[in-house]
C-alpha positions as CSV (number, residue, x, y, z in Angstrom):
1,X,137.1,69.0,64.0
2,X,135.1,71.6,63.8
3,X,134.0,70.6,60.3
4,X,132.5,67.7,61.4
5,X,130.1,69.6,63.5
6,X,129.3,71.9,61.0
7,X,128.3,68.9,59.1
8,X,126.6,67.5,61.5
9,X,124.5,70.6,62.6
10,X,124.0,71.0,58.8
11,X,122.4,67.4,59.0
12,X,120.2,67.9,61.9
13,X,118.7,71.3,60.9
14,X,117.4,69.3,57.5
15,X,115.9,66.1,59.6
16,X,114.6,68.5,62.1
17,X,113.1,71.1,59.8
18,X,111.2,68.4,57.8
19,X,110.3,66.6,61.3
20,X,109.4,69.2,63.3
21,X,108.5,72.4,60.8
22,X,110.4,76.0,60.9
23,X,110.5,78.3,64.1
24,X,112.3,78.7,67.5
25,X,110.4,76.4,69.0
26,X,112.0,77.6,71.9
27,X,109.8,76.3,74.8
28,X,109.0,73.0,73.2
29,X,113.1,72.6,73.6
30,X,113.4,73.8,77.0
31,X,110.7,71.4,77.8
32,X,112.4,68.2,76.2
33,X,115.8,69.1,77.8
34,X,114.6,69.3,81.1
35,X,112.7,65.2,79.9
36,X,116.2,64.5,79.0
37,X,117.6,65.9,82.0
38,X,115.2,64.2,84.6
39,X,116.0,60.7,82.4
40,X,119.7,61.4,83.2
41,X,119.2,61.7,86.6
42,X,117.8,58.1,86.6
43,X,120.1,57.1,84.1
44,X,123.3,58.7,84.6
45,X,125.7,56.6,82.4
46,X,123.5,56.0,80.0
47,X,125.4,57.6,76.9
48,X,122.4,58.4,74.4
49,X,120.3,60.4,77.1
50,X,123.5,62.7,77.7
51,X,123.7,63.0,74.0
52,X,120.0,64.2,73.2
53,X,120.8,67.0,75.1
54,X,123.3,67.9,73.1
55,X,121.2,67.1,70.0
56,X,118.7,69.4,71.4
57,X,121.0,72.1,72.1
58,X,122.1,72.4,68.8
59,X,118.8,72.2,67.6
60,X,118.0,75.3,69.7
61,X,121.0,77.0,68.5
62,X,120.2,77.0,65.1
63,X,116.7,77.7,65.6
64,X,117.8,80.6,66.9
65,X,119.2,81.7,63.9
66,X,123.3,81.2,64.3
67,X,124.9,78.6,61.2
68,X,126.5,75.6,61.7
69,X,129.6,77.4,61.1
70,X,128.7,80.1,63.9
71,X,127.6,77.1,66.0
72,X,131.5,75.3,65.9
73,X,132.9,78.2,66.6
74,X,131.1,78.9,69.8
75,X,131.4,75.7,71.0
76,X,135.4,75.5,70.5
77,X,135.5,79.2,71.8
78,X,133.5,78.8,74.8
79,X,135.6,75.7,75.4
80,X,139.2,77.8,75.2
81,X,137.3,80.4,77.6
82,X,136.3,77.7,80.5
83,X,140.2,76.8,80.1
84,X,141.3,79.9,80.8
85,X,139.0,80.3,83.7
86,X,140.5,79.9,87.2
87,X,138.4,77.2,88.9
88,X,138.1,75.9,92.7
89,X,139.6,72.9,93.9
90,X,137.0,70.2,93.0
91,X,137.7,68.7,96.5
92,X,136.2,71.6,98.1
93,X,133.3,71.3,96.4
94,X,129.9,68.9,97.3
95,X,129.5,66.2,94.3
96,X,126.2,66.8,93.9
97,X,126.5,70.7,93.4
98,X,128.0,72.7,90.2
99,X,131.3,74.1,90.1
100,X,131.6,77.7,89.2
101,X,134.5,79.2,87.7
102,X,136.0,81.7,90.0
103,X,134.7,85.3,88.8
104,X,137.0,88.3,89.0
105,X,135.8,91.9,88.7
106,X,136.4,92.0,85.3
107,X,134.0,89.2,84.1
């Protein structure tokens, strides 16, 4: 699995770099997220919109200087960490606001 997003990521950071030139662009990504974001909110099943935010976050990621392969590996780590998280009962919480994972002192 997480070959296929190296691959992936690997293929992005080459359209991207001759599309949009070298740097961190940081801001400019923040911006277009939060586009993306606002065109969920009037959108919210629409597939593609939730995935450019995940295009852009990978964009940002690399930008930032981590590899595709440091990139996977995050993203399958950070996954096994919100699984061992202990987490509310979603029934106690408002659908329109986030859920938090519960945070012990030694987080």
């Amino acid at each position: 699995e997480e070959a296929g997003i190296e691959s992936y990521v690997e293929r992005q950071r080459e359209f991207s770099l001759r599309t949009f030139g070298p740097g961190n662009r940081t801001m400019g990504l923040i911006a277009h997220i939060c586009k993306e974001l606002k065109e969920i909110e009037e959108s919210p099943s629409d597939l593609f919109e939730w995935i450019d935010v995940v295009i852009l976050a990978f964009d940002g990621a690399w930008r930032a200087g981590y590899e595709p392969q440091q990139i996977a590996a995050a993203l399958t780590e950070k996954a096994r960490t919100n699984h061992l998280r202990t987490w509310p009962d979603w029934r106690t919480v408002d659908v329109d606001q986030p859920i938090e994972h519960i945070r012990h002192a030694i987080e």
